[in-house]
Residue, then its C-alpha position, 0 to 999 in steps of 0.5 A: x500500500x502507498x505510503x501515506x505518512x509522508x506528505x507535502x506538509x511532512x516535508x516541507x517541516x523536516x526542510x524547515x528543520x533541516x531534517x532532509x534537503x532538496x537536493x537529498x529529496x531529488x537524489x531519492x526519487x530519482x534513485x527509485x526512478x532509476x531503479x530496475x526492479x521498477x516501474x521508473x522506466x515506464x511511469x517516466x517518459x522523459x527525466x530531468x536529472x540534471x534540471x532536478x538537480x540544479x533546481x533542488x540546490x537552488x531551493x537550497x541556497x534559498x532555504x539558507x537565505x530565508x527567501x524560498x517562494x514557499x514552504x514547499x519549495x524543493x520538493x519534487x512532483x512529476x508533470x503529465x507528458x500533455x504539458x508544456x516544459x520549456x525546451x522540451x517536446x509535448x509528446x502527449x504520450x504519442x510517437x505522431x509528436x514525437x518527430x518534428x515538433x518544436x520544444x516548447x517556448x514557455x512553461x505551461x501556466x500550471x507548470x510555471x506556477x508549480x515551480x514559482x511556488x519552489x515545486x522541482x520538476x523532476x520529469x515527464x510522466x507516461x500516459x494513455x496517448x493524447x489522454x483517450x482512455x480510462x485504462x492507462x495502456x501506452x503501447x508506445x512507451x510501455x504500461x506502468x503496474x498498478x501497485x496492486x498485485x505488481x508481479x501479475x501485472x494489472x493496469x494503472x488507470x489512465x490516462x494519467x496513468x505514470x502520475x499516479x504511479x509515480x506518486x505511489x511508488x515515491x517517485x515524486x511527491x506530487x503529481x500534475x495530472x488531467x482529467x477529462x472523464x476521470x484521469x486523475x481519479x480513476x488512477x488514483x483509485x487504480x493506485x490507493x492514492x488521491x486524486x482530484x478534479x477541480x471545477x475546470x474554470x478555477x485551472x487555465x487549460x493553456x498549454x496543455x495539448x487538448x482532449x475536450x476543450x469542454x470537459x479537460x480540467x488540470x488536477x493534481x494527485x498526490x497522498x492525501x486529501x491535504x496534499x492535494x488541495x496545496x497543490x490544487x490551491x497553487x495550480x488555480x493562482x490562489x494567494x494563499x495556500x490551505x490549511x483544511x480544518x476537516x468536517x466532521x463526518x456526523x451530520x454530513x450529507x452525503x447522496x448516493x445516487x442510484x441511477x447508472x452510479x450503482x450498476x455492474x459493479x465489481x464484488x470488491x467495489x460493492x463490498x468496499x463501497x458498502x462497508x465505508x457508507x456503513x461507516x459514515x453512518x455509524x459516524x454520524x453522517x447522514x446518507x441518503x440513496x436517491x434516484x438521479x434520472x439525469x445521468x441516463x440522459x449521459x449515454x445518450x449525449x456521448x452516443x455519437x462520440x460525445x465531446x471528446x471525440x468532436x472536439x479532439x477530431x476538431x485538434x487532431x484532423x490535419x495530424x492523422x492525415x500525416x501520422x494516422x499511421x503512428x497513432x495507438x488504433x485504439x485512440x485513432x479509432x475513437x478519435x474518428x468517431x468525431x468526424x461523423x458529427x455534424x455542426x448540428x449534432x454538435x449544438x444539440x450536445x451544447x444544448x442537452x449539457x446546459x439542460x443536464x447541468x441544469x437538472x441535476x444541480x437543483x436535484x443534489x443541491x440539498x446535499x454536501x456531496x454526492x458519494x459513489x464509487x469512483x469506478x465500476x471495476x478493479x483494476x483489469x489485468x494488462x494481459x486480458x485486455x489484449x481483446x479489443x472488446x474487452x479493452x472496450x468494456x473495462x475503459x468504459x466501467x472505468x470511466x462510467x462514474x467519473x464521466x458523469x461529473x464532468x459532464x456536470x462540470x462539477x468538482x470530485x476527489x478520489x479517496x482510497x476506501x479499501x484495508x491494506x491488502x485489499x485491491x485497491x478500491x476509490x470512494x469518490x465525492x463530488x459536488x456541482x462547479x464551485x464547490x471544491x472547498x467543500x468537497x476538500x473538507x469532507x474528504x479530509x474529515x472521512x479520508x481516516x473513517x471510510x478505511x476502518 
């Protein structure tokens, strides 16, 4: 199981005390990086050993002076290979931008805020090609495990797939991740660790190669709940960086929707899923199941593709004439499926969303958060989805649950919910857009409950 007693708040007090420094920090990641019994060589595209370096006694010389930007400055994240770094090529896991393609001029305004707040990029982590699937398959440069039964080899969840396994393996500290219909939770789910997606418009999308311009959003996965709203707080631009003060699970309410949330699930998810809901009960918190006949409207809006696939075929058009050849069949196919939607097809789904968005918000607004499981599957092993029809399937278990709330264009955050040596189970809340505070402070008050 990841270890969760080392944190971004951990850290920075021991480089306070002078316990460790940035550059021991670097030098320890990079050390599990590099080593061969690993999974350094396929959660990492690319490693920036000497700029980790650098940066890390920099953060040092700081630290000495009393002038560090932050207190977390000189503690290594990963960054997801679909961000801009400056002199480097956004490959977005993907051979077709691999050749040809001019190094980025800029940082991307995430990255450039992570490393003013003194973060160390210390490298490019792998993913689902151009972030298209739930699963975290990379048939270029390799699939990162899952922590989960390693030596027989289950999937990482995608597409932020090297992210999370980065962050589980001590890899990193944190990790910037995406997520479009689950990337950075269904990962952390897949990984035992947190992840969240924030209402998109608080994270500028710049500099990030597109998946859905309507439904991308920029997270962050990390340890722990704490961990994830500093690194979430740094990413949106806010002045000041939380400390969570956790609600307290009694009286918390809390809907479990019924509809589509609840169907097909693993054994293990349901059972995990139960025994946390009995647990907030018997806390105090009140849970309550209700129908939400929104979520049928979902499968129909992505019937033809949905978002993704119009808007990624709208990026991609030119690229797969080119380098069609090149591209993962699984995500060219999907991406395809864009070129059949019409300009009225597409105004129809602006319409059906606001309509969804509507609907469903004034449903849940009684509530703190809606509690699901975050996906419908444990992590597959890699070796059964050679089949296409069963890659199918699982992407879209995976992906099921997560999807809803960004069509809502909500928040939600992904907690562990399963005992050691269980397989790795995610609890998931969410909340409408605008709620991310909210949603971080229930899951700081039930991160420690729901496990017990």
């Amino acid at each position: 199981m990841p270890n969760t007693t080392t944190t971004l708040a951990s850290l920075a007090a021991d480089l306070d005390s002078g316990a460790t420094s940035a550059r021991k920090l670097v030098e320890e990641c990079l050390a599990k990086i590099s080593d061969a019994s690993g999974e350094g060589s396929r959660a990492f595209i690319h490693v920036d050993k000497e700029g980790a370096i650098g940066a890390a006694d920099a953060m040092d010389r700081l630290r000495k002076a009393h002038a560090v930007p932050s207190p977390f400055a000189g503690i290594p994240v990963s960054i997801k290979d679909l961000f801009d770094i400056k002199g480097q090529v956004t490959r977005a896991g993907s051979r077709a931008l691999e050749e040809d393609c001019t190094p980025a001029g800029a940082d991307a305004p995430v990255v450039a805020r992570l490393r003013r707040a003194g973060f160390i990029v210390i490298g490019r982590t792998n993913m689902t090609e151009f972030a298209y699937s739930g699963i975290g398959i990379n048939p270029h440069y390799g699939t990162p495990k899952s922590t989960w039964n390693r030596g027989v080899g289950h999937v990482p969840g995608g597409s932020s797939s090297g992210a999370a396994v980065s962050v589980a393996d001590g890899m990193a500290h944190g990790a910037l991740g995406t997520d479009t219909g689950g990337s950075c939770r269904i990962p952390a789910a897949f990984n035992g660790i947190v992840g969240f997606k924030p209402t998109q418009r608080r994270v500028p999308l710049d500099g990030g190669v597109p998946l859905s311009s309507s439904l991308d959003s920029f997270g962050p996965l990390a340890r722990t709940v704490q961990c994830c709203a500093t690194m979430d707080a740094v990413l949106a631009d806010e002045p000041e960086l939380p400390v969570l003060q956790p609600r307290p699970v009694r009286g918390m309410r809390l809907a479990v929707p019924t509809t589509v949330a609840l169907d097909d699930l693993d054994d293990e998810i349901a059972k995990t899923f139960e025994r946390a809901l009995e647990t907030l009960s018997r806390q105090g918190a009140l849970v309550e199941r209700i129908e939400v006949p929104e979520f049928l409207d979902v499968g129909a809006m992505n019937a033809k593709g949905g978002f993704a696939a119009s808007e990624s075929y709208a990026w991609h058009r030119y690229l797969i004439v080119s380098k069609g050849d090149v591209y993962d069949p699984r995500v060219h196919v999907r991406i395809l499926r864009g070129e059949g939607m019409s300009a009225a097809d597409y105004i129809d789904l602006l319409g059906a969303r606001k309509s969804f968005i509507a609907h469903t918000e004034a449903r849940i607004a009684p509530y703190d958060a809606l509690v699901m499981p975050t996906t419908a599957n444990t992590p597959p092993k890699i070796a059964d989805l050679a089949d296409d029809k069963a890659f199918a399937t699982q992407n879209l278990r995976a992906l099921r649950n997560c999807t809803l709330i960004n069509m809502l264009d909500g928040c939600a955050i992904s907690l562990p919910a399963h005992r050691e040596g269980e397989v790795p189970v995610g609890l998931m809340l969410a909340g409408a857009a605008g709620r991310d505070r909210c949603i971080f402070e229930l899951a700081a008050g039930m991160e420690n409950v729901i496990r017990g």
